[in-house]
FIVO-5788 format. One line per field, with one value per residue: residue in one letter; chain; x, y, z of N, C-alpha, C in turn. Coordinates in steps of 0.05 Angstrom, whole numbers, plus 5000, padded with zeros to 4 digits. Each point is the difference from the previous one (the first is absolute). Layout:
// FIVO-5788
residuo <- (a;...)
cadena <- (A;...)
nxx <- (X;...)
nyy <- (Y;...)
nzz <- (Z;...)
caxx <- (X;...)
cayy <- (Y;...)
cazz <- (Z;...)
cxx <- (X;...)
cyy <- (Y;...)
czz <- (Z;...)
***
This chain:
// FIVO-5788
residuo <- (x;x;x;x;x;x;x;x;x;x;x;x;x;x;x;x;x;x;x;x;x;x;x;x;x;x;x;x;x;x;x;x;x;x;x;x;x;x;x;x;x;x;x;x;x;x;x;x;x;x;x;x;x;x;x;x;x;x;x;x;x;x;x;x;x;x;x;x;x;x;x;x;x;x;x;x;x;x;x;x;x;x;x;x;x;x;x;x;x;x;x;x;x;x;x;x;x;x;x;x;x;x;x;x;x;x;x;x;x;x;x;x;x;x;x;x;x;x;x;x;x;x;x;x;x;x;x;x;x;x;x;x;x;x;x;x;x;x;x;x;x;x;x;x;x;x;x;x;x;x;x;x;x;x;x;x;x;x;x;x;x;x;x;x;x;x;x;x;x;x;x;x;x;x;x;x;x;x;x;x;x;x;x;x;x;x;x;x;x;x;x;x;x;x;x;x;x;x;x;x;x;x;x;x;x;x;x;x;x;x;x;x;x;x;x;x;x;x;x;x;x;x;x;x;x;x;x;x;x;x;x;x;x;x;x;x;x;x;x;x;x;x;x;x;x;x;x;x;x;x;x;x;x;x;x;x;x;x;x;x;x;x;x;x;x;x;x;x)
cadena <- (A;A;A;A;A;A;A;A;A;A;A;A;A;A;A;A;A;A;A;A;A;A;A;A;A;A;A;A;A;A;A;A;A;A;A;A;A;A;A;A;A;A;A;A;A;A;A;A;A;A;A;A;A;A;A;A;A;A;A;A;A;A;A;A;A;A;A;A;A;A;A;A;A;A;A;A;A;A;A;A;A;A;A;A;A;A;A;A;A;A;A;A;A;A;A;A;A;A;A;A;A;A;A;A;A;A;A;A;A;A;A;A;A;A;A;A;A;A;A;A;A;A;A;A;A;A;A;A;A;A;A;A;A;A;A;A;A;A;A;A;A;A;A;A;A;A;A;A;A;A;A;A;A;A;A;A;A;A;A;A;A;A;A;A;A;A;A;A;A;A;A;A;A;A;A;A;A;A;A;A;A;A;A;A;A;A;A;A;A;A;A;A;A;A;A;A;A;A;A;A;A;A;A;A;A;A;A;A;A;A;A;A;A;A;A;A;A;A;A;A;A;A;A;A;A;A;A;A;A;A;A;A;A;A;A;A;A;A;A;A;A;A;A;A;A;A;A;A;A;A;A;A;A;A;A;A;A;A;A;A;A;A;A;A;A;A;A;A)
nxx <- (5262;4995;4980;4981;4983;4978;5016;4972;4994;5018;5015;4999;5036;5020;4990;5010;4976;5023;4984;4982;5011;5002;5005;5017;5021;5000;4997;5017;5008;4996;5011;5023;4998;5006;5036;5013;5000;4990;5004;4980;4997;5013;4968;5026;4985;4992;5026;4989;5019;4998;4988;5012;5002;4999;5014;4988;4988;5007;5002;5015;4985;5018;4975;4994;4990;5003;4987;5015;4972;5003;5017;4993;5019;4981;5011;5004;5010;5023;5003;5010;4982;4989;4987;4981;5005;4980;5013;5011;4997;5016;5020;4995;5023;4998;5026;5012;5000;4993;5006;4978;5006;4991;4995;4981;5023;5002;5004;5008;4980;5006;4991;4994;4993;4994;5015;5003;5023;4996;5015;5014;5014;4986;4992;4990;5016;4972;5007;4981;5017;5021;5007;5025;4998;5020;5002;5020;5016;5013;5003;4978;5001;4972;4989;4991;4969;5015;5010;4991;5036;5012;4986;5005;4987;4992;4994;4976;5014;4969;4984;5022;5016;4996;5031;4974;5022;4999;4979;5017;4976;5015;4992;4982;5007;4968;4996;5019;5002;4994;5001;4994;5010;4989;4988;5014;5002;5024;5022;4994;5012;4996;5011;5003;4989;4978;4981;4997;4978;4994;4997;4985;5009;4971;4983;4998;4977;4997;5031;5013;5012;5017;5009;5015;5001;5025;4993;5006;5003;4991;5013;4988;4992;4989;4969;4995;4984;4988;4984;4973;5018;5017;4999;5011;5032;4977;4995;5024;4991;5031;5012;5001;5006;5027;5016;5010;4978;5003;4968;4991;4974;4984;4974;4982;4983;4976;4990;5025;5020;4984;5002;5008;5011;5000;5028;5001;5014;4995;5014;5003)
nyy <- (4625;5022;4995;5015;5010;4982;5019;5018;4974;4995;5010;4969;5008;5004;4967;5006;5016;5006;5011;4991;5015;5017;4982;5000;5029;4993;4979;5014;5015;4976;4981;5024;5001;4965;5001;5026;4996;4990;4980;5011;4999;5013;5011;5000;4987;4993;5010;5010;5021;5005;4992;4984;4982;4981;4977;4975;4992;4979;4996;4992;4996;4984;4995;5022;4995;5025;4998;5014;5014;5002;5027;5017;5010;5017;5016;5009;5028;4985;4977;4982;4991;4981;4983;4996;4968;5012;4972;5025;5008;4988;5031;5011;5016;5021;5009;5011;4985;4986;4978;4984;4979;4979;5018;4995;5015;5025;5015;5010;5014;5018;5011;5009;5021;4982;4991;4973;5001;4984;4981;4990;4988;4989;4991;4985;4979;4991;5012;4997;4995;4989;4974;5000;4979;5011;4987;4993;4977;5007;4977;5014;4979;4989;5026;4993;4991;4977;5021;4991;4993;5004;4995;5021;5005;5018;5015;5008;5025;5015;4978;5008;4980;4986;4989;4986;4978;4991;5009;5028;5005;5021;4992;5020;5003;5013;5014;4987;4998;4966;5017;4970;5007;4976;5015;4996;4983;4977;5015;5000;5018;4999;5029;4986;5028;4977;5005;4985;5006;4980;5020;4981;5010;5008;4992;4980;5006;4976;5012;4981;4999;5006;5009;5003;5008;5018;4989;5030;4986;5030;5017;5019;4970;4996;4996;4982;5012;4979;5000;5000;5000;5000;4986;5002;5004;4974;5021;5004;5024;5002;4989;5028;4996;4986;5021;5021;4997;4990;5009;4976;5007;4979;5009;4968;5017;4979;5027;5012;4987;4992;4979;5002;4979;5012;5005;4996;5019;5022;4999;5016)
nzz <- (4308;5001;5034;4989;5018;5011;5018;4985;4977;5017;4986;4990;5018;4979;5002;4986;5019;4994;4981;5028;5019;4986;4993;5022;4992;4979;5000;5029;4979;4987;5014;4988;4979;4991;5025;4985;4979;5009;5034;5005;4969;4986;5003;4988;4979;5022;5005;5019;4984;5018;4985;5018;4965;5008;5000;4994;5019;5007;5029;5007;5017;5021;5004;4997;4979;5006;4981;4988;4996;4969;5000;5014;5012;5014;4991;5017;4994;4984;4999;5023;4980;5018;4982;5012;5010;5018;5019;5023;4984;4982;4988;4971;5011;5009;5005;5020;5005;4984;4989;5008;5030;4986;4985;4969;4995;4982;5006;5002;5000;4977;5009;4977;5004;5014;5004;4986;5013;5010;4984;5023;4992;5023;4972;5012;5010;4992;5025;5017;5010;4980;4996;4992;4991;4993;4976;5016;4979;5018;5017;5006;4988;5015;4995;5020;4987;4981;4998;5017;5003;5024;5016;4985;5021;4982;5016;4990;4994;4984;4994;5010;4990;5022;5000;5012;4976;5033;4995;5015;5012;5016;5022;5003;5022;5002;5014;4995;4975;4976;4973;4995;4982;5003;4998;5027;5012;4999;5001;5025;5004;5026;5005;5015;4990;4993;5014;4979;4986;4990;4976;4980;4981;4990;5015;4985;5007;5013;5012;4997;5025;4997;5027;4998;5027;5008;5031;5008;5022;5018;5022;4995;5002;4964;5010;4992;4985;4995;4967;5013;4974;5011;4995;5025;4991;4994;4992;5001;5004;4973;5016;4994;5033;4997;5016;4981;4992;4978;4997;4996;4992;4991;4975;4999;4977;5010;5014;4987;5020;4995;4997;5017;4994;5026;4982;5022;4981;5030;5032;4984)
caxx <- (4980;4972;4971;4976;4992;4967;4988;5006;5016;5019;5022;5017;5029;4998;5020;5018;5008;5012;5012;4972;5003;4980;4966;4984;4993;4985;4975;4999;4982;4967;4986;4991;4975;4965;4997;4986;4990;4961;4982;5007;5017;4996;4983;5008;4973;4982;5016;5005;5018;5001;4982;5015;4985;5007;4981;4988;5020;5000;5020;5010;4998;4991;4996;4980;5016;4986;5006;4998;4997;5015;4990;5010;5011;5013;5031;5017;5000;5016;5013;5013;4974;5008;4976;5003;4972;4994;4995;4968;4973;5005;4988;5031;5006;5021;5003;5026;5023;5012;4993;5001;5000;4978;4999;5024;5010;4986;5009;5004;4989;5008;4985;5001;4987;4968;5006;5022;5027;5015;4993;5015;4984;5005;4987;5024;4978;4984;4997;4995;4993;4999;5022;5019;5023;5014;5014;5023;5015;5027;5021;4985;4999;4971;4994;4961;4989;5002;5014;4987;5005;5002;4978;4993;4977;5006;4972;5000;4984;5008;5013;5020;5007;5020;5014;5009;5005;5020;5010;5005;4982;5002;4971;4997;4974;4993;4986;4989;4990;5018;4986;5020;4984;5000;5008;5029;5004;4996;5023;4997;5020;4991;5010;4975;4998;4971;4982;4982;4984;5005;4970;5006;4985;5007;5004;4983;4967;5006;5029;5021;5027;5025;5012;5018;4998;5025;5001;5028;4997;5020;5020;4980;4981;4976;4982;4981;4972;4987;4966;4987;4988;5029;4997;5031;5002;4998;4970;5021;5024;5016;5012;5016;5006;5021;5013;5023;4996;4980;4987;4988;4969;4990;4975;4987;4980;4986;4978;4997;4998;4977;5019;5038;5013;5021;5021;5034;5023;5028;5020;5027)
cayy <- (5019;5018;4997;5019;4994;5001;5019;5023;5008;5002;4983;4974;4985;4973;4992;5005;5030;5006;5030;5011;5018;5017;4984;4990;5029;5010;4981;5011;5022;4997;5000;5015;5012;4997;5003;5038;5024;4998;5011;5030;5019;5026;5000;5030;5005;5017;5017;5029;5015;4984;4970;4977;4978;4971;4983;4987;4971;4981;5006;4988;5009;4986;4979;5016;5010;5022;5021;5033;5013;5023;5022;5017;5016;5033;5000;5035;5020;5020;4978;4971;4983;4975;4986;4968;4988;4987;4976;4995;5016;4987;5025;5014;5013;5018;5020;5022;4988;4978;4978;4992;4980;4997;5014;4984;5019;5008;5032;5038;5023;5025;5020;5031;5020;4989;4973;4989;5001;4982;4979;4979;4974;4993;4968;4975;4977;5015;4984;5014;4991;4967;4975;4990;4972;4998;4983;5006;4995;5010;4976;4993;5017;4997;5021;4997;5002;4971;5011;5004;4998;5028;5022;5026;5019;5026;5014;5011;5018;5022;4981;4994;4985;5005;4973;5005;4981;5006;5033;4996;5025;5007;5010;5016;5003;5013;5012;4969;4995;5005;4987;4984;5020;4978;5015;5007;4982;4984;4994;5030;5001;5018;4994;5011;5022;5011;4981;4994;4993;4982;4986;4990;5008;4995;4971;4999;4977;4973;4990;4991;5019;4993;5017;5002;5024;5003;5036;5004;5012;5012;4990;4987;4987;5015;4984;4998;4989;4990;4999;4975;4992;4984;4966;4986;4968;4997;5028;5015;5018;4992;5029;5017;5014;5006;5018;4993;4978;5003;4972;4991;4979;4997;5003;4998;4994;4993;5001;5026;5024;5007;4988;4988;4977;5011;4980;5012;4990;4994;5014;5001)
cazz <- (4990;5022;4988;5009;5018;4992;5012;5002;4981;5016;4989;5017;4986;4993;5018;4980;4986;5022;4994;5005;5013;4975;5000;5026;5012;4986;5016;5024;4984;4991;5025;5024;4985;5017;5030;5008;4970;4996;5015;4994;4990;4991;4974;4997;4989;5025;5017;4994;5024;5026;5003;4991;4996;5004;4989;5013;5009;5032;5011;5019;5025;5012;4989;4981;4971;4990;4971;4994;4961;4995;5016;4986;5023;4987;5013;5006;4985;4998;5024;4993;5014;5000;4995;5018;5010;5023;4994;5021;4985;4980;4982;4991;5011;4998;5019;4988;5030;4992;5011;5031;5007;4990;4985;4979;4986;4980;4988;5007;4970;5007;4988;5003;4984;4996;4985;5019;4984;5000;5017;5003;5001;5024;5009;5007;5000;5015;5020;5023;5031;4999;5001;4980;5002;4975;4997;4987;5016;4974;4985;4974;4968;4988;5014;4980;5026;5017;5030;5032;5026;5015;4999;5013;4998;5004;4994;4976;5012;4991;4976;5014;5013;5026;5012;5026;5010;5014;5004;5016;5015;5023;5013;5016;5017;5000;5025;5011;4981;4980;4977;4988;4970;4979;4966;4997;4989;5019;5028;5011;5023;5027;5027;5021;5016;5023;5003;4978;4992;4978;4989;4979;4978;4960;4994;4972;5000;4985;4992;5030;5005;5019;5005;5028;5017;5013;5022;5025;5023;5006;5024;5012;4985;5013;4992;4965;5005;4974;4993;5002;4983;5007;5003;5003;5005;5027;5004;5017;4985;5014;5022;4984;5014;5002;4988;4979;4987;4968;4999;4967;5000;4975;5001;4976;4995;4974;4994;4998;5021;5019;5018;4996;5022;5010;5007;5003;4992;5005;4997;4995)
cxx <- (4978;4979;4982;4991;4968;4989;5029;5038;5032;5024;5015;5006;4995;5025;5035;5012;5019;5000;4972;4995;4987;4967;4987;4993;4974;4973;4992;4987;4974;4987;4990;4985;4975;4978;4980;4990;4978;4996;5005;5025;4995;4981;5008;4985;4977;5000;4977;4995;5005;4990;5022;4978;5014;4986;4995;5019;4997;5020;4985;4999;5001;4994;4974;5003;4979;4996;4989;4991;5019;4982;5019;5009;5008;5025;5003;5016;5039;5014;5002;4983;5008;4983;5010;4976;4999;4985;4974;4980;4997;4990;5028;4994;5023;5016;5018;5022;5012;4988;5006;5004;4974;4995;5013;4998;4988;5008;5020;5003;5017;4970;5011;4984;4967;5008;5022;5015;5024;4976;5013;4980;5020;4990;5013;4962;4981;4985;5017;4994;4994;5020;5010;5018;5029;5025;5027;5028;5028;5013;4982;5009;4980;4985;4962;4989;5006;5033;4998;5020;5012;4966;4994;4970;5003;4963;5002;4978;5008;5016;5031;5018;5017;5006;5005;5015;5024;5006;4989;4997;5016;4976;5008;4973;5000;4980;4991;4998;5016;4981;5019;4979;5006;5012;5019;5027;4998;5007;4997;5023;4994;5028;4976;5010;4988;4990;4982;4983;4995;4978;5008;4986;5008;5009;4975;4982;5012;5010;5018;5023;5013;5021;5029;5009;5026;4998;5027;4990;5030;5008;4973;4974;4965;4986;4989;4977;4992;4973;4995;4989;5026;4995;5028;4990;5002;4979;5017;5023;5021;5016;5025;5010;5022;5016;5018;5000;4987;4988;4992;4981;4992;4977;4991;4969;4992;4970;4993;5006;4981;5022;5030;5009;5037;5023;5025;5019;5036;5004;5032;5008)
cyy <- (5004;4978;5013;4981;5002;5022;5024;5007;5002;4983;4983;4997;4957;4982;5005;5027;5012;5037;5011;5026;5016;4991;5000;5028;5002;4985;5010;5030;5001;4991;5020;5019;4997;4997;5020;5008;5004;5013;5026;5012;5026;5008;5033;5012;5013;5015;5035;5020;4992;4973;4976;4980;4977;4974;4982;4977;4990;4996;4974;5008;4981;4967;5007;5011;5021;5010;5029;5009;5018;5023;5027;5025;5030;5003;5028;4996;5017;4982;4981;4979;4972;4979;4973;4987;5001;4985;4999;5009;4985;5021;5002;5030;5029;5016;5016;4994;4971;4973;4995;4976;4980;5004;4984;5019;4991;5016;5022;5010;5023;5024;5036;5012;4987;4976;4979;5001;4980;4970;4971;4968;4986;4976;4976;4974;5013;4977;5011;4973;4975;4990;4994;4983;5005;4977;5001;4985;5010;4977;4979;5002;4999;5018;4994;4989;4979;5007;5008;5010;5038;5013;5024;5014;5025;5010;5023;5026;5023;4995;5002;4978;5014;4985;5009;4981;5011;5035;5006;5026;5008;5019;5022;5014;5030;4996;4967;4976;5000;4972;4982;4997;4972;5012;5015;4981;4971;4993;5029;5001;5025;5005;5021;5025;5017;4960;4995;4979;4996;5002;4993;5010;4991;4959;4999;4981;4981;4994;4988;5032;4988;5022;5003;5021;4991;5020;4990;5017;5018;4992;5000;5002;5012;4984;4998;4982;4998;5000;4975;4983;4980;4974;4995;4960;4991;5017;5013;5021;5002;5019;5012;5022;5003;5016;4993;4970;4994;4970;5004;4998;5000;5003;4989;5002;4984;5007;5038;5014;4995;4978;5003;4984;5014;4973;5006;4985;4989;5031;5014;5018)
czz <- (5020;4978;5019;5024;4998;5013;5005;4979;5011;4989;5025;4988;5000;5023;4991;5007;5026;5007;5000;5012;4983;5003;5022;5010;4977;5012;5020;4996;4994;5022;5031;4981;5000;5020;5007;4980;5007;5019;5023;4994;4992;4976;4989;4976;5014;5009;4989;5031;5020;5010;4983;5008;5004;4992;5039;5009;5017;5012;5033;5029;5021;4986;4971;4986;4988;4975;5007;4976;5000;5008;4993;5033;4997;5024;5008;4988;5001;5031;4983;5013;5007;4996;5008;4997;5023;5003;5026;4992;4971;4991;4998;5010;4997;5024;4984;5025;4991;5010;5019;5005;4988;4981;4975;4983;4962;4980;5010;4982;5020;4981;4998;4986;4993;4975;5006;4981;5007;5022;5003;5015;5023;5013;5002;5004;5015;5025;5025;5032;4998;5010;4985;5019;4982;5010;4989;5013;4966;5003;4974;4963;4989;5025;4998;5038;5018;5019;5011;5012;4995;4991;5012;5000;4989;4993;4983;5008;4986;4970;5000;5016;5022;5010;5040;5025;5016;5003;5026;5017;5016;5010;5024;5014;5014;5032;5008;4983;4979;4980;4990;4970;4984;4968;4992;5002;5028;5018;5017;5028;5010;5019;5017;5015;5024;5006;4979;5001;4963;4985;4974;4974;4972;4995;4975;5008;4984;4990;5023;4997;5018;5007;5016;5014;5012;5015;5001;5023;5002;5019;5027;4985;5008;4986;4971;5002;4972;5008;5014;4976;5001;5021;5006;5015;5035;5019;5018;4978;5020;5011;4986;5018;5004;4986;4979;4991;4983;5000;4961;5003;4973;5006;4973;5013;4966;4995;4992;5023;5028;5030;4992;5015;5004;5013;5018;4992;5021;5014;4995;5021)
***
């Protein structure tokens, strides 16, 4: 037999109970209810013509935890609006182009005729440009925080989870030049077209990263140059001049970026 739970009312199957599955979607229900209902949700009582009302809430930035009042957004007119938080300004927000990178989605109201006529709900956890540890091992039958082992990072952006474990950039360069885009993911592979030059972006203030870079030199080999923010081993970068040949380097930083300790991996 189920016994209630001291929070938040949540039916627990009994040790006995082999036939929980019902209980636990229904538990996983109330809990993502009390996850979103509230904060900024929909004050469709407020609402007039073009002015969508919302309620209030806090939300997650970094290491700063912002609250928002409820408030109220006029919308154009006879489109498909998109209401967001923006988390660099900490203001709820509108376009007619859609959500953006950043950006933790809200709404898309559709309006016509000087009123709204439809409105979809697009909220997910609210949180923006943190760290999540998730824990997870499947030869497990007790799933909770005391399993540690396989740990995956995944960052959290745009209240959106995005698993960027082992994914895998091919990079391209432009009049000299080529962006290795942290926020895209961690493994980047180069074959070298031109002579490049290396700059690093979208690393997170006061988070470690770790990266790995795969050139291929063509048949004949052309130079790569990295940021002076690149610390190789030994204070010597390593020689990547030989033709038709694929080198590995790894890049960790632990201070946001600002340094990287540059590794050669090897040539193949």
């Amino acid at each position: 037999m189920s016994e209630l739970t001291t929070k938040l009312g949540l039916s627990k199957p009994a040790d006995d109970d082999t036939s929980w599955g019902d209980e636990i979607r229904g538990a996983l229900d109330i809990i993502d209810k009390a996850l979103i209902s509230h904060y900024f949700g929909e004050n469709a009582a407020g609402h007039s013509g073009l002015n969508f009302a919302y309620l209030g809430g806090v939300y997650r930035n970094d290491a700063t935890i912002a609250t928002i009042a409820a408030g109220s957004i006029e919308l154009a007119d006879n489109i498909t609006n998109y209401i967001f938080l923006d988390v660099s300004v900490g203001a709820i927000a509108t376009n007619a182009t859609g959500f953006e990178s950043g950006d933790i989605p809200l709404f898309t109201v559709i309006t016509a005729a000087g009123a709204i006529t439809n409105v979809t709900d697009n909220r997910t956890l609210m949180a923006a440009n943190v760290t999540l540890v998730h824990n997870h091992d499947t030869t497990k039958s007790d799933v909770g925080l005391g399993n540690v082992d396989n740990v995956k990072q995944m960052p959290i952006s745009g209240g959106v989870l995005e698993d960027y474990a082992e994914k895998i950039v091919a990079l391209l360069s432009s009049e000299g030049a080529s962006t290795i885009d942290l926020s895209a993911g961690n493994v980047f592979e180069h074959t070298l077209t031109e002579a490049t030059t290396y700059t690093i972006s979208n690393a997170v203030s006061g988070s470690a990263h770790s990266f790995t870079l795969i050139i291929t030199q063509p048949e004949t080999a052309l130079a790569a140059t990295f940021p002076a923010s690149v610390k190789w081993q030994n204070g010597e970068a390593p020689d990547l001049s030989t033709a038709s040949k694929i080198y590995v380097l790894t890049f960790l930083s632990i201070d946001g970026g600002t340094t990287w300790l540059g590794m050669f991996g090897g040539e193949f």
